[in-house]
C-alpha positions in Angstrom: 79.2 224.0 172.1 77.3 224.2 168.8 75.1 227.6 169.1 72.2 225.6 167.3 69.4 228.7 168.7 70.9 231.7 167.1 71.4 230.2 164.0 67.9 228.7 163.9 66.5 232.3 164.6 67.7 233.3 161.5 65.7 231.1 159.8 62.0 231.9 158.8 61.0 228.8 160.7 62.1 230.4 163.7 60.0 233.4 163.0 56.4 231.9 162.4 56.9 230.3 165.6 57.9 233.1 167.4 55.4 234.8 166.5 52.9 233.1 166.8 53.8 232.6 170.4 53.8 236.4 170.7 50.3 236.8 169.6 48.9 234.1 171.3 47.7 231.7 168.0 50.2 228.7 168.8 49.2 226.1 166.5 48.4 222.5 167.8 50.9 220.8 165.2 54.1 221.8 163.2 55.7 219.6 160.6 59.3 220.8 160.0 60.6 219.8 157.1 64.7 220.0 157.0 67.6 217.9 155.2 69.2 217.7 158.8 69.1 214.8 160.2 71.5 215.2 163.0 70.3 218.4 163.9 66.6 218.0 163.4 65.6 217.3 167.3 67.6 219.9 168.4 65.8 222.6 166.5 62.6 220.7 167.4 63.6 221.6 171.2 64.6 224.8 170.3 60.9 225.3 169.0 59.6 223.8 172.2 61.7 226.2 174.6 60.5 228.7 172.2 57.0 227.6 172.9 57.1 227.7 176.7 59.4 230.5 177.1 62.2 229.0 178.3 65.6 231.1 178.0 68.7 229.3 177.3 70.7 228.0 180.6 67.5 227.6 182.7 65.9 224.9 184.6 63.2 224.8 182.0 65.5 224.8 179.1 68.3 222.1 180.5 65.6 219.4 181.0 64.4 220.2 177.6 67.7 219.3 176.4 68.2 216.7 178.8 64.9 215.0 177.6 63.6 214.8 180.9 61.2 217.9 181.2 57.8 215.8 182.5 55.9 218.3 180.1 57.9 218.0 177.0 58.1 214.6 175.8 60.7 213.2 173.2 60.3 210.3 170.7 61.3 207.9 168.6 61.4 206.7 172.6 64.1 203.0 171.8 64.9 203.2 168.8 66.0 205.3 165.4 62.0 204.9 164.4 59.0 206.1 165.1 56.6 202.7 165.7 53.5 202.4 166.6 54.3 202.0 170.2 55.5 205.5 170.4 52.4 207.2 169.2 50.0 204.9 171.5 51.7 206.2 173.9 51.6 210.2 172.5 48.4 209.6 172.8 47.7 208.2 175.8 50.3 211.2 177.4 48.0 213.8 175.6 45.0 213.3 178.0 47.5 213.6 181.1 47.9 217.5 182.1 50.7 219.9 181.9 53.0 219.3 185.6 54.9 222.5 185.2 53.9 224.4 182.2 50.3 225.2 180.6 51.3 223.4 177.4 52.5 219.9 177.2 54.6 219.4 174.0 55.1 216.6 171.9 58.6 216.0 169.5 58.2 213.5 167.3 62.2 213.3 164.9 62.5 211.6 162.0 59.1 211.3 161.1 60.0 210.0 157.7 60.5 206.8 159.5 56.9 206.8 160.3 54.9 203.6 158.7 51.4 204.0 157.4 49.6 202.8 160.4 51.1 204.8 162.8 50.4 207.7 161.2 46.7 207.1 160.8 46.8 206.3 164.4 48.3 209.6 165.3 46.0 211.1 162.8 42.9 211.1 165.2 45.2 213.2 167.8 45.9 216.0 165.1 42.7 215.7 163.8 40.9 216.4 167.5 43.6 217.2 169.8 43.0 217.6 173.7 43.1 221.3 175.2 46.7 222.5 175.9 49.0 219.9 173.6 51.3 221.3 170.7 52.8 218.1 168.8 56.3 219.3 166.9 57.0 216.8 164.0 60.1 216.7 161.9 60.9 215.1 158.9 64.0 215.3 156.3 61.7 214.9 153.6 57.6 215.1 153.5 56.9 212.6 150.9 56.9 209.4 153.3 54.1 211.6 155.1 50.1 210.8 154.4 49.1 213.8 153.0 46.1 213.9 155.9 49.6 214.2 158.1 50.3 217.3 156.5 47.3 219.1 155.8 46.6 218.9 160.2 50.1 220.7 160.5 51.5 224.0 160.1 54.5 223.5 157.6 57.7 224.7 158.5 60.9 224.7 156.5 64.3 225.3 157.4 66.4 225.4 154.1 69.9 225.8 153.6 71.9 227.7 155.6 74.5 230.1 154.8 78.3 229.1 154.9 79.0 232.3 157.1 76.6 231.3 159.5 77.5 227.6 160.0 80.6 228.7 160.6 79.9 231.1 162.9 77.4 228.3 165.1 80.3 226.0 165.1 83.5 227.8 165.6 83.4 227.3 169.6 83.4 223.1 169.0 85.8 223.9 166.0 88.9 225.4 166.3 90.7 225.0 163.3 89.5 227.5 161.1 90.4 226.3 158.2 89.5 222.9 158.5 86.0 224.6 159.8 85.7 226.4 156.6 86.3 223.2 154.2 84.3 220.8 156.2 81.3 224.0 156.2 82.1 224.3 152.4 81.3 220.7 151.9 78.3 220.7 153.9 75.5 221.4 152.0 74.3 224.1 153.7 73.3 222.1 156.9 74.7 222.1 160.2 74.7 218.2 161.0 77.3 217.3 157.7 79.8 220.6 158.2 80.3 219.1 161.7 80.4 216.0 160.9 82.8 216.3 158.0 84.9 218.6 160.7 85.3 215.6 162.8 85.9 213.0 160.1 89.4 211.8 159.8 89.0 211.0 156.3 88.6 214.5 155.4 92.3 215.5 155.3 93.3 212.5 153.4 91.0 213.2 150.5 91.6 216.5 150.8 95.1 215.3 150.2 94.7 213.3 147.4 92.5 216.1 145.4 95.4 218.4 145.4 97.7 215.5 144.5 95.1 214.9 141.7 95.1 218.9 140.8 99.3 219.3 140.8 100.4 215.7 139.9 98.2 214.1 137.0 98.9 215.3 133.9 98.7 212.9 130.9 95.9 210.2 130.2 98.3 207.2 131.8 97.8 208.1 135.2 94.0 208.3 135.1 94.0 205.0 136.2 96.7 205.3 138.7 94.6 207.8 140.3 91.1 206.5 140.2 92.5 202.8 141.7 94.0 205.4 144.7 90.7 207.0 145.4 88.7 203.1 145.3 91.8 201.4 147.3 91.5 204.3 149.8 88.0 203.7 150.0 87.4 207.5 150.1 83.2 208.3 150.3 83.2 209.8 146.5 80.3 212.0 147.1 82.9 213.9 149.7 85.3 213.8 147.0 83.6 215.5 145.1 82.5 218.5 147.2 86.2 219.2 148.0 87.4 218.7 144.7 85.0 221.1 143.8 86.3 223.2 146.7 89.7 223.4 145.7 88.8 224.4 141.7 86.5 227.2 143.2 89.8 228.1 145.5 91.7 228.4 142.2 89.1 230.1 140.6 88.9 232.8 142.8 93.4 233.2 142.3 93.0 233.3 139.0 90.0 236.2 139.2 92.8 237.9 141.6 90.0 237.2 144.6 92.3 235.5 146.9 90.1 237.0 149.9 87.5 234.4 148.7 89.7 231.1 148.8 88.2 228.7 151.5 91.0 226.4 151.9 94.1 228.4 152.2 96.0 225.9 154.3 95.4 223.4 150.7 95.8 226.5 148.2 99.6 226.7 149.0 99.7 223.1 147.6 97.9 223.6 144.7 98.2 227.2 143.5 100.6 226.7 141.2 99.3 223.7 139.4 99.9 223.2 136.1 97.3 223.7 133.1 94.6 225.1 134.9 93.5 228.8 133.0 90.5 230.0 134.1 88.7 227.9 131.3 90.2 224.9 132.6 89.4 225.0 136.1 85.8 226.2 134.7 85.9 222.9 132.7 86.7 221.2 135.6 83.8 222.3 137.6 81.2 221.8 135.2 83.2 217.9 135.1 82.3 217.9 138.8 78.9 219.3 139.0 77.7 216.7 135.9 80.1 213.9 138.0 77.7 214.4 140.8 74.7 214.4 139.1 75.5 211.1 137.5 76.7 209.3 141.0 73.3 210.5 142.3 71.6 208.2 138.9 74.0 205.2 140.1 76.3 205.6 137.0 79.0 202.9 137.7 81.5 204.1 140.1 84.8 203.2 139.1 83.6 204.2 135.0 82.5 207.9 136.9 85.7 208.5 138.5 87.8 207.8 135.3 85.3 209.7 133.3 85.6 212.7 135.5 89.8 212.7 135.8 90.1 212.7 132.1 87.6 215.4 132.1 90.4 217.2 134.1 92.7 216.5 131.9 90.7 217.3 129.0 89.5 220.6 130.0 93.6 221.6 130.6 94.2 220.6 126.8 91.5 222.4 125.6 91.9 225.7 127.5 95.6 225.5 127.4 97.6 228.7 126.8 98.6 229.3 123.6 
């Protein structure tokens, strides 16, 4: 089971709510802001059960989880949105009294999804909210949000996490460490993508192919050969990327003698003795990568990207070859 609290009480998130359940100034609306999608509701419960004190494994906490706690209510209710049906109903529930608790706590996920007029119909409930209600919103990104939205909250942020300590919240749901620690490599510092990239399929396949890429091409007529493989595979390109950029930094750290800081060593044993690659190749290489990336992101063509970015390889190995 993904240990989702302890890693969210290393965040400063965490803390400002903690504490301001400890000295008794709980605001009436939070807006956390956080690139993780899968995770966001959890860590919105997490907040609640933080809220209400309830400890992990209780009553309390297992109908938080459970979405069924009568004073601690859960939306988008039917759908992946938030619509203006959910928020009548917010506020319609925020007049009703606490059952069990002496707060009553909204979560409202994905805010982003939020249109304009119902969030200037929930606007009246932040702006005048009954006695007792705390409304947690969360949102991958704020800029879909009225800016009345966010000036009636109390900004939270979660922002990346470390690799170390993804690793450490998933490694009960993933054995294989070593598939853990690419897929948590790859992740962008958020828990939702390292475990979804865990449990992708696809992930050892283009991990495969990368280090076929690394070891096997190595003149300008098999640029081709390799960019059709990675379109016919239809392999997600933006994962490509990340562990092709994995497996340089792997070789990076041989060739600095840091082997301790390899990530993939199952993949290293393929690729460590590639040919070409000095330390100002695979340097080459990365900076190849990093601009690859930057150009998928401005909708460069994609089949043009990918041969751009293998001949980069290949270009970098010329260059910096040994002498």
């Amino acid at each position: 089971m993904t240990d989702i609290l302890n890693l969210l009480k290393t965040s400063s998130a965490y803390g400002i709510v903690a504490g301001d359940k400890e000295n008794g100034r709980v605001s009436h609306a939070y807006l956390l802001i956080t690139p993780d999608k899968k995770f966001i509701g959890e860590y919105l419960k997490a907040f609640a059960k933080t809220l209400l004190g309830a400890e992990e494994g209780s009553r309390m906490a297992n109908l938080i989880d459970g979405n069924i706690h009568p004073d601690v209510l859960y939306y988008p209710k039917d759908s992946d949105a938030v619509v203006k049906d959910d928020v009548i109903d917010i506020i319609e529930q925020s007049y009703v009294k606490p059952i069990e608790t002496e707060k009553k706590i909204f979560i409202i996920a994905n805010a982003e999804t939020m249109n304009d007029a119902a969030q200037n119909k929930l606007l009246k409930t932040l702006e005048e909210p009954p006695e007792n209600v705390c409304i947690l919103i969360g949102a991958t990104g704020e800029y879909s949000l009225l800016p009345t939205i966010k000036s009636r909250t109390k900004k939270l942020e979660i922002a990346a996490f470390s690799n170390e300590k993804i690793a450490e919240a998933l490694k009960s749901e993933c054995p294989d460490k070593e598939k853990l620690s690419l897929a948590v490599s790859c992740g962008d510092g958020t828990l939702g993508r390292a475990l979804a990239l865990y449990n992708d399929q696809s992930l050892t396949e283009i991990t495969d192919l990368a280090a076929e890429i690394l070891t096997d091409m190595k003149s300008s007529k098999e640029v081709l050969y390799y960019s059709t493989k990675i379109t016919t595979a239809k392999i997600d390109f933006e994962e490509f990327l990340s562990v092709l950029e994995v497996l340089l930094r792997d070789l990076l750290a041989a060739a600095d003698n840091r082997e301790e800081l390899i990530f993939d060593k199952r993949t290293f044993l393929k690729i460590k003795n590639a040919q070409g690659f000095t330390r100002g190749a695979i340097l080459y290489a990365l900076d190849a990568v990093n601009e690859a990336e930057k150009r998928r992101k401005a909708n460069t063509n994609a089949t043009m990207l990918k041969e751009w970015l293998l001949f980069k390889i290949l270009e970098g190995k010329f260059k910096w070859r040994k002498s």
